[in-house]
Each structure stands twice: as structure tokens, then as C-alpha cells.
N, C-alpha and C positions, 0 to 999 in steps of 0.2 A: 456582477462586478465584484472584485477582491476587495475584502476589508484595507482598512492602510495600514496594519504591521503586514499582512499577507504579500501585500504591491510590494511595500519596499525591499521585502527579501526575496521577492521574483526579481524587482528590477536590479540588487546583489547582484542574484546569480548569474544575470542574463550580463553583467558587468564586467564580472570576472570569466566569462567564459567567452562573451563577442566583442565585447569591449565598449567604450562610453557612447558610441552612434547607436549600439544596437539597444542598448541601453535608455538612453532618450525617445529611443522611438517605442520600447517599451513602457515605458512608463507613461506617455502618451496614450500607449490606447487603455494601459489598465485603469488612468485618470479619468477618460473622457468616453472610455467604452468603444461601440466600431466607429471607424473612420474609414473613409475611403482615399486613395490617393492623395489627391487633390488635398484633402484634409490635413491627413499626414506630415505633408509637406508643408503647411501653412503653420501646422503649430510647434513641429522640431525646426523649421527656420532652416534647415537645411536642403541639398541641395535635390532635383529628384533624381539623376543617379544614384546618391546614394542613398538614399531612403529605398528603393528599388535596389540596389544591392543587400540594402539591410531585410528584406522586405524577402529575398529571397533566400537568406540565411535563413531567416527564424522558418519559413516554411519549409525547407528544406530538415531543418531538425525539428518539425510537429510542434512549433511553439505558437503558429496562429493557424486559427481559421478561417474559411470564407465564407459568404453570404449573399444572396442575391437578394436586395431592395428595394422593391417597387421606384422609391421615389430616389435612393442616393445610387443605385447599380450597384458594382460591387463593393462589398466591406469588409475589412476586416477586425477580429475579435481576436484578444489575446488569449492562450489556452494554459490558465494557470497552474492547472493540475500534471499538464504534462511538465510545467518549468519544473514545478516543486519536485518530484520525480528526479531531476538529474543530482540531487543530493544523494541517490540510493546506486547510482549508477556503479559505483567503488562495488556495494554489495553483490547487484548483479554477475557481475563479469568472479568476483568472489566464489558465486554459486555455480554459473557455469563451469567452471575449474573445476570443483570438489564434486559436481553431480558427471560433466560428460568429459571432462579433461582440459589439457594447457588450452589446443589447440581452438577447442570451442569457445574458450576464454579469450582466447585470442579474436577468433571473428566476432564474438559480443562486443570486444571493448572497440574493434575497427568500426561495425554499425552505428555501435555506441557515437562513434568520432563525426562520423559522415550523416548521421540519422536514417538514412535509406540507401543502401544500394541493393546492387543484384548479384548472384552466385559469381562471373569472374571479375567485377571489381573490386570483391573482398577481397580476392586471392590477390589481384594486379594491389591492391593497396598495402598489401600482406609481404610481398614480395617474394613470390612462389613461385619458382619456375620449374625447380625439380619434377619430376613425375611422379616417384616416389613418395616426396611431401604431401603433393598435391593430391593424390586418391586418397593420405590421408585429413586431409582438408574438407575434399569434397564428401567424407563420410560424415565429418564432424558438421557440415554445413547440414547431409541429410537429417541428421540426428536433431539438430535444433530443430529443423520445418518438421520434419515427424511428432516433435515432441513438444511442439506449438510455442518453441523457446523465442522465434523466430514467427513473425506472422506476414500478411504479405499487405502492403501498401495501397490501397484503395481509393478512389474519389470519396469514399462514401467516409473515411478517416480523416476526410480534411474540411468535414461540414462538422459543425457543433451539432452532440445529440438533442439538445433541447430545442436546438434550430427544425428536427427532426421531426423530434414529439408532437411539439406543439402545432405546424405542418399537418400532421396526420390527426392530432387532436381535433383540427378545425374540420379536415375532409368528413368524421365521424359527427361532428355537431353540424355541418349541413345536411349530411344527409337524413340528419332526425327532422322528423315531424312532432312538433307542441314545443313546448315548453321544456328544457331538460329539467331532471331530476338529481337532487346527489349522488343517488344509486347510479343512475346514467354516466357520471362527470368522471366518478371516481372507475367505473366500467371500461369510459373511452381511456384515461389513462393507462390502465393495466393492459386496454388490447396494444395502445400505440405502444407502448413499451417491451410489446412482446414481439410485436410485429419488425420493431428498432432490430431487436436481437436477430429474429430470422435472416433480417437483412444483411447485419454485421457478419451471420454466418458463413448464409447463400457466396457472400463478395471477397470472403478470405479461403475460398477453395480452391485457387485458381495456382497456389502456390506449389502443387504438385502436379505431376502430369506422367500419364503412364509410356513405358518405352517398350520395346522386343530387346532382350538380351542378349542376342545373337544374329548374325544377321540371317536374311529370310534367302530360303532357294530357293530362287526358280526355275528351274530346269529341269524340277523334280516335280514327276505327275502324282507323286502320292502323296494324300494330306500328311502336316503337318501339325503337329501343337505348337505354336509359338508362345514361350513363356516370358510372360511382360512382368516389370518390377516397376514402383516410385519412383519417379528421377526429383530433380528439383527444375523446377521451370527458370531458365536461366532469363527469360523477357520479363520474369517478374521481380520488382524491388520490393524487398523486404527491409523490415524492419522490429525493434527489439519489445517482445510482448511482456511489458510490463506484470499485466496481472498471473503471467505464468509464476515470474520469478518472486511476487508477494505472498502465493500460494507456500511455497519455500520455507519465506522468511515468518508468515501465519503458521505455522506447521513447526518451526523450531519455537516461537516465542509458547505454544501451548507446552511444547516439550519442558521449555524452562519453567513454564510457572507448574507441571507436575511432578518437574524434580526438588523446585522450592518447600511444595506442599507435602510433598509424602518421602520419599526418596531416589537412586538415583537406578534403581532394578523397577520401581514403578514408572518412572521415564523412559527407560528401556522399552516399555512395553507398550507404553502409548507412542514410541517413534515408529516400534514394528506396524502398531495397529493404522498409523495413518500412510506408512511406506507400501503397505497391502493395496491400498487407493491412490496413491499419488499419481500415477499415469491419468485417472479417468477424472481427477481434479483439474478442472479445466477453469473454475470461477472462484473469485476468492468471496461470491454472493453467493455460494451454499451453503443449506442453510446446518446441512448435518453431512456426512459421509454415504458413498453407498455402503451396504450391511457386508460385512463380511466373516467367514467363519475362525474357530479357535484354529484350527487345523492351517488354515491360510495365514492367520499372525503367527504363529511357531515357527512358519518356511522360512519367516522375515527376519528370525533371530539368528546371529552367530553363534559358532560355534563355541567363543568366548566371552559370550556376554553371561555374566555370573547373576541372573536376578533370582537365586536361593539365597543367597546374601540378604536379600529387604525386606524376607520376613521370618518370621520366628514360627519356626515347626513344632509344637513340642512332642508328634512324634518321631518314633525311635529310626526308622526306615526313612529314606531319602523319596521326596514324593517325585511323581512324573514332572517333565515340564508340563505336559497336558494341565495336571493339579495346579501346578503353581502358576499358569495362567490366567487358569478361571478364578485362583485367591485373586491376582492383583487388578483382575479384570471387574473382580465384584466391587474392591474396593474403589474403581476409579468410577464405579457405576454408582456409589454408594448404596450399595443392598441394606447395607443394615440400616438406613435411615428411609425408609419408602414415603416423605414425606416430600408438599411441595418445596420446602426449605433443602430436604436432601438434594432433592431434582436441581433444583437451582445453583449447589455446590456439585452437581459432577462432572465427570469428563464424556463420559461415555454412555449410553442404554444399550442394554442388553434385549433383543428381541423377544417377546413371550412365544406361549404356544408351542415351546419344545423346541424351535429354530434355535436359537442361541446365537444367531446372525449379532455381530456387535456392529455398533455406527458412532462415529465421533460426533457429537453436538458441536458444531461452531459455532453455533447462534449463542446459545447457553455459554460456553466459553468467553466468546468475546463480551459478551453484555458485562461478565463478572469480573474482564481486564479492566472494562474502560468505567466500571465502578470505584476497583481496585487505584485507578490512578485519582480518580477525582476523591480518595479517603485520603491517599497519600497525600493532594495537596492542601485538604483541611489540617489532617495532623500534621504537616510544614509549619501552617502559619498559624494555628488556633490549638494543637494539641488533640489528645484522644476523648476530650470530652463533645470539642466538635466534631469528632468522628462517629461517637454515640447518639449526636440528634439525628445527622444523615442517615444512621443506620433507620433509627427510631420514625424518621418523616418519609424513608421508603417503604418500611413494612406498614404502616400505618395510613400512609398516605395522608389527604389536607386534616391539621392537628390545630387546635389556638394554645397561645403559650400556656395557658395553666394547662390545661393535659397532657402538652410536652411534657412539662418539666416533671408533672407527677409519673409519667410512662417511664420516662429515661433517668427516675430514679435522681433530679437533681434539687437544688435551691434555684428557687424563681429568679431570685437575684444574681446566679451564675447562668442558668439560660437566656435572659436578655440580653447581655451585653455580645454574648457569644452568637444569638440573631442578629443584630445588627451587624457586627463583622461580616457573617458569611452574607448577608441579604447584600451587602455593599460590594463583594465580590461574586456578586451574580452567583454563587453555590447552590441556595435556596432561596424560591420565590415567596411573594404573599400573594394571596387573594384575597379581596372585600368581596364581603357577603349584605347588601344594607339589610333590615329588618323593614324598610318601607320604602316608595317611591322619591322619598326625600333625600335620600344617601346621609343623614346626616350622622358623620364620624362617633358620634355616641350611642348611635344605634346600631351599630354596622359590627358585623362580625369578620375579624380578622385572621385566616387562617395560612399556616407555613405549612408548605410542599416544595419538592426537589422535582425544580424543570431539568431533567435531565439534557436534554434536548439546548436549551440554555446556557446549561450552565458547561456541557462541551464546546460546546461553541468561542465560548470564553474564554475558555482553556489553553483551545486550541492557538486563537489568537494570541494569547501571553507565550506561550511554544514559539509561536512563529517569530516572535518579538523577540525571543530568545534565540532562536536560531540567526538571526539577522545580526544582533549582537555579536556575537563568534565567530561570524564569518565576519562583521568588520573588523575585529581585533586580530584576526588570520592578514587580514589586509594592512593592519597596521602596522604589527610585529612586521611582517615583509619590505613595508616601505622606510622601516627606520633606516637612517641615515647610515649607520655605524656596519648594520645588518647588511644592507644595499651593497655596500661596496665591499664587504667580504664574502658576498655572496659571487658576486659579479668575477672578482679575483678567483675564487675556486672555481669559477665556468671557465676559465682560460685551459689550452688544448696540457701548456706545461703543468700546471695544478695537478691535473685530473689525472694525469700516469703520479704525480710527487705529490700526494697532500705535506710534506715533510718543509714543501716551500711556503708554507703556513707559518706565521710565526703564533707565537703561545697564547698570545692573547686574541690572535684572531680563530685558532681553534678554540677557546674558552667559548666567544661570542656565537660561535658554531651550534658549540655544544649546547649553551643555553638556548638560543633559535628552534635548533630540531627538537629540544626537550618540550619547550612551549609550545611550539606546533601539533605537537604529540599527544599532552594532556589536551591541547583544544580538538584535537580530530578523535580522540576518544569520547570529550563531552556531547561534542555533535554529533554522533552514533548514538548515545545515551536518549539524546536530547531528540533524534529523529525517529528512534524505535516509538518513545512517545507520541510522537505525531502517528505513526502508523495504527497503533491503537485506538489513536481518536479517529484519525479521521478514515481511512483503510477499512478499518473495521466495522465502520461504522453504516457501511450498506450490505451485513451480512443479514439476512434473513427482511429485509426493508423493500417495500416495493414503493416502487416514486408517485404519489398519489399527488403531491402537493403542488 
């Protein structure tokens, strides 16, 4: 069940996009958890048509799930990860444009609209009738399903994975004999979890299907080769794969933070190095790249990309690209530092043994974004001296204040006050150590550590609470009174050919409207990239034991 800043900006979005019934009935189940019908119905007070028309919206766009239970039959469960999700959808349909063109951008944002259909309802919703258009429609359709943009709608998508796990957790703990073990518990979760995925596989294959390309003759006694190609299975609904297109936007934010870091010919090169792999990226829970060679990131580069520019040759001869790969490829590997502290700052490893095979760390990367944020929002509110304990109580791990303060180089009198602050926003924890069975507080040893774990979590929640913010002031700005009816005046069919039938002050009001909308739909990009760091990234290399 969702924290309550989480709910209230699921039950936002689920507001402004279905409106105040789908809404209600939202907020019902993230309140109270699954309900069944009957339930439903008893606590939104409404009617059961439409709670069953509401009922079939939200399923229709993968916003609930079901469940079979013993004792209530079926249930439903709100799926807050998929709500949160439609705040990236803008992005999405963004990347399909810039990776496969208009037109795939086009069937993303239709999917997008509908949540599942199948190859000619996109097109009937699209309004395609040309034939011309339409073959190239239906390229761009294959292209998504090829390129897993595009996945295909399953029973097996509309049960919750944990409803799953735990299911198959239990079938593994009957069929032990004794007593389990931890070694056992933490075993059966790794197989159900592996077993989960086989399944998700096995059940999104169904979205292609082979054809003959010509047609076959009969009449002819002599064999034939009949040559078949991919079609798209038109009996099957699809729908929009989210972790394709985080892959994407994982892939541009590392890009960003190694143009921050170094500059923008060493960016260059870590974009080739992950474009090399970008087809066989299928999860945004890998945990590094597969290896690939220098010769195969050169192919990746333009012919225009200048990265002799980013570093300083002092010889006299212009080197190969070859050379100037393996400089910027050492540096993002950090060669010259072969320490665990290097390791922990790179982008990249370089394979030993002569391979020279490179891999992009994600694990390594992301750990160092979602550090990265949680420094930034000490130095927000405490400055860079609280960003020196953090530093000081990660490398160090559990510290008591005087060794802090003598490690991080400060006055005891300034590391206190600066504890208590972050301790109060969950940044860093404490633990009690007693000296006896007594616990008692004067014998007890007090030591600060960063629950990381914790203190994202925290984080994450104050994001959400912000994000909820800006989308009600989005809502406010819209309902002003003044805003409302010059809005409503420029939707008129005469307006829209003359905005000149505006008068002066009502383009002013205009102007200020779309200006404010603007700064807030940039904050909320800002503000949602954040989110993706935390919480996105945050089952990169992690296996669900808990």
C-alpha cells in the first residue's frame, strides 16, 4: 500500500486524466487496499454501473489489478507504479519520435490514449485509410514489436508480481521437508523471482508470428523454398513497455552526468559506447552492459563528432581516432586511479587479459546518482559541511560523535547541531549499542550511520509531495476564474482562424497562463527526472529477497 503523499498524487493524476468518479474509486482502494465489488461500492456510495464502468477504465489502462481470494473471490488492487508512470508518458512518445520517427510517435501516444489495443485499431483510431500511409504505419507498428517498444498484453500483466512470488514462494516451502533455513527462504525467493521472469517471457512471445511472403503454388510438382518474414499478430493487444523507453532516458541521464563531469567529446563517447548495446538492453535491472570492442564504438561515432577537442594532445601529429578512444575510454574507466574509491567513480571497465572488451557499469553509476541527489539535498538545507559527515559516515560506516567530528576535521560544537538536523530528516540514522543487559542510556554506545535505504525512501516521499504540489497549482492556474473564460473564448471555432479578436488584456492573461504553465511543466520534468533516480534506479543490480 502507497505512503499518503504517494496516494494523493496517484489519486491527482488518476483526477485529471478520468475524472472525480475514477478518482474516488481510486483513492478507495489505495486507502483501504483490495476490495472487491460489493466493497467498492459500499465505500465510494456510488452507483454499481458506474463503479463497473470506472472499474473498467482503470483496467483497461493497467491501473488495477486482480486477485483471487479464498475467502472475498475476486479483488481488486490499485497499481501505483503503473499510475505514476503516466507523468513520463510526454517523454515517451518524445523518444519514439527522435529514435523511430513521427509516425511511431504517433501509435505510442494512440496506445498511450487507449492503454491496449491491437495492430488495426491503432490505425482505425489514427485515421488511416491511405495504403500508402498505412504500409507505412504498419512498418512503424513492426518496428515497435521488434524492438520491444511495444509489448503484448497478457493475463499474466494483470495479476500483481508479488501476488505471484509469494504464490510460488509458498509452493517451494511446502514442498520442503524440516524446518527452513535463511539460506532456504532467501533461495526460494531468488528461484520464484527467476521463475516470475521466465514466465513474463515465455507469455510476451505471442506478439509475432511468422508469415510466407508470397503466395505458395500449387500446381507446381517441384519443391519450393517458401520464404517467411515477422508479421505482427493482429489477435494480439498490445501495449506500451515502459522499461524499454527508461532504458532510453537511464542511457541519456548517465550521458548527462559524464558531460558534467568531464566534458562534452568524453559524452560523446560514452553515448557511442552504450548505442553499441542499446538493441540487447532489454532491462533497466542490468547490472552492467554486455562487453564490447573499441573497433565497434568508433562505428557508433559521426562523422562530425569532434572529440579531439576534449583533450590536450601535446604531440605534434594528430592521433588516430583508435588513440583517442582508448584516452577517453581510460579516463571514464578511471585507469589512473586503480583504487576501490577509483572503481566507485567510473563509468566504465575495461576488460583484462588483452580483450579490451569495454562494459558500462549501471550498478556503479546509478548507486553514485542516487548518492549524488541525497548530497544535494543536505547541501539545500544544511550546507557542505553536512555534506562532509555524509561523505565521512559512508566511507567510515557506524562512527560516535567524537570520532566524527575528529575524522571530518570539525568542532564538536558544529557536528551536533548539524546531527540532530539530518537525524530529524531521516538522512542519517543512529544506533544504540548498551554495554549491558540493562540498556541503560549512560552506558550505551551511540553510533551515526547513513541508512541509505531510509533515507531514499524519505526522499522519495518529499518528491512525491512535491510533485503533487505542481500538479495542483497546474490545476489551479487553469481554474482561475479570469484564466477560465479567456480560455474558453479562444476555444471558440472564430478565435482559433483570428486570435486578433483577443483583446489586449485578454492576450496579456494568455501570455502570463502559458508562461506559468511552462515554468511548472519544466519544474515537473526536473522534479520527475528525480524520481526516476530514486526510485527507477533503484532495482538496478538488487534482487528481491525481502
Amino acid at each position: 500500500m502507497a505512503d499518503a503523499d504517494t496516494g494523493r498524487l496517484c489519486v491527482q493524476i488518476v483526477h485529471s486524466q478520468f475524472g472525480p468518479q475514477a478518482a474516488k474509486v481510486s483513492s478507495i482502494l489505495l486507502t483501504r487496499g483490495r476490495l472487491s465489488m460489493p466493497q467498492l461500492v459500499r465505500f465510494s456510495e456510488l452507483k454499481p454501473r458506474t463503479v463497473r464502468a470506472v472499474i473498467l477504465a482503470l483496467v483497461q489502462h493497467n491501473l488495477l489489478w486482480h486477485a483471487e481470494l479464498e475467502e472475498d473471490g475476486e479483488v481488486l488492487e490499485f497499481n501505483e507504479e503503473e499510475c505514476l508512470m503516466r507523468l513520463r508518458f510526454g517523454k515517451f512518445i518524445s523518444l519514439a519520435g527522435q529514435i523511430l520517427g513521427q509516425a511511431a510517435a504517433q501509435i505510442v501516444s494512440i496506445v498511450l490514449q487507449h492503454g491496449k489495443l491491437r495492430q488495426p485499431e491503432m490505425l482505425h483510431h489514427l485515421h488511416i485509410f491511405d495504403p500508402k500511409d498505412s504500409s507505412m504505419y504498419f512498418q512503424a507498428v513492426h518496428a515497435l514489436v521488434a524492438g520491444a517498444y511495444l509489448k503484448p498484453s497478457t493475463v499474466l500483466s494483470h495479476i500483481s508480481k508479488t501476488d505471484r512470488l509469494l504464490r510460488l514462494e509458498a509452493n517451494l516451502r511446502r514442498n520442503h521437508k524440516g524446518i527452513p533455513t535463511a539460506k532456504n527462504i532467501v533461495e526460494w525467493k531468488v528461484e520464484a523471482d527467476a521463475k516470475v521472469k521466465r514466465e513474463n517471457e515465455e507469455a510476451e512471445k505471442v506478439g509475432m508470428k511468422r508469415k510466407a511472403k508470397g503466395p505458395v503454388n500449387h500446381r507446381s510438382n517441384k519443391r519450393k523454398v517458401l520464404e517467411e518474414e515477422d508479421v505482427v499478430d493482429e489477435e494480439v493487444y498490445f501495449r506500451v513497455n515502459h522499461s524499454r523507453f527508461n532504458i532510453h532516458i537511464r542511457n541519456n541521464i548517465i550521458e548527462q552526468a559524464a558531460r558534467e563531469r568531464f566534458n562534452d567529446a568524453t559524452a560523446l563517447v560514452l553515448r557511442a559506447t552504450l548505442k553499441t548495446t542499446e538493441a540487447k538492453q532489454l532491462s533497466i535491472e542490468d547490472v552492467r552492459s554486455d562487453p564490447v570492442s573499441v573497433a565497434n564504438i568508433s562505428m557508433q561515432l559521426d562523422d562530425d563528432d569532434e572529440i579531439g577537442s576534449g583533450i590536450d594532445i601535446s604531440s605534434s601529429n594528430a592521433p588516430s581516432v583508435h588513440a583517442l578512444l582508448k584516452e577517453f575510454l581510460a579516463i571514464l574507466a578511471c585507469a589512473d586511479n586503480p583504487t576501490p574509491t577509483g572503481r566507485a567513480a567510473s563509468f566504465i571497465s575495461v576488460g583484462g587479459g588483452g580483450s579490451g572488451k569495454v562494459q558500462v557499469e549501471f550498478d556503479i553509476i546509478c548507486r553514485r546518482l542516487r548518492q549524488r541527489v541525497l548530497e544535494a539535498v543536505a547541501r539545500e538545507r544544511y550546507g557542505d559541511d553536512a555534506v562532509r559527515i555524509i561523505r565521512v559516515l559512508l566511507t567510515m560506516d557506524k562512527m560516535d560523535e567524537k570520532h566524527l567530528a575528529k575524522v571530518a576535521m570539525m568542532s564538536h560544537k558544529d557536528v551536533r547541531p548539524l546531527l540532530s538536523s539530518l537525524s530529524s530528516d531521516s538522512l542519517i540514522s543512529l544506533q544504540e549499542v548498551p554495554k549491558g543487559n540493562d540498556r541503560n542510556p549512560a552506558r550505551t554506545f551511540y553510533l551515526w550511520f547513513v541508512d541509505l535505504k531510509k533515507a531514499y525512501s524519505v526522499l522519495l516521499g518529499n518528491i512525491h509531495k512535491t510533485l503533487y504540489n505542481i500538479l495542483s497549482r497546474k490545476v489551479a492556474e487553469e481554474e482561475d476564474p479570469v484564466v477560465k473564460s479567456v480560455l474558453e473564448k479562444r476555444a471558440r471555432s472564430d478565435v482559433i482562424h483570428d486570435e486578433g479578436l483577443l483583446s489586449r488584456t485578454e492576450r496579456e492573461v494568455l501570455h502570463d497562463f502559458e508562461s506559468k504553465r511552462e515554468r511548472l511543466g519544466a519544474l515537473e520534468r526536473r522534479v520527475e527526472e528525480v524520481v526516476f533516480i530514486l526510485r527507477d534506479l533503484a532495482v538496478v543490480g538488487e534482487v528481491n529477497v525481502g
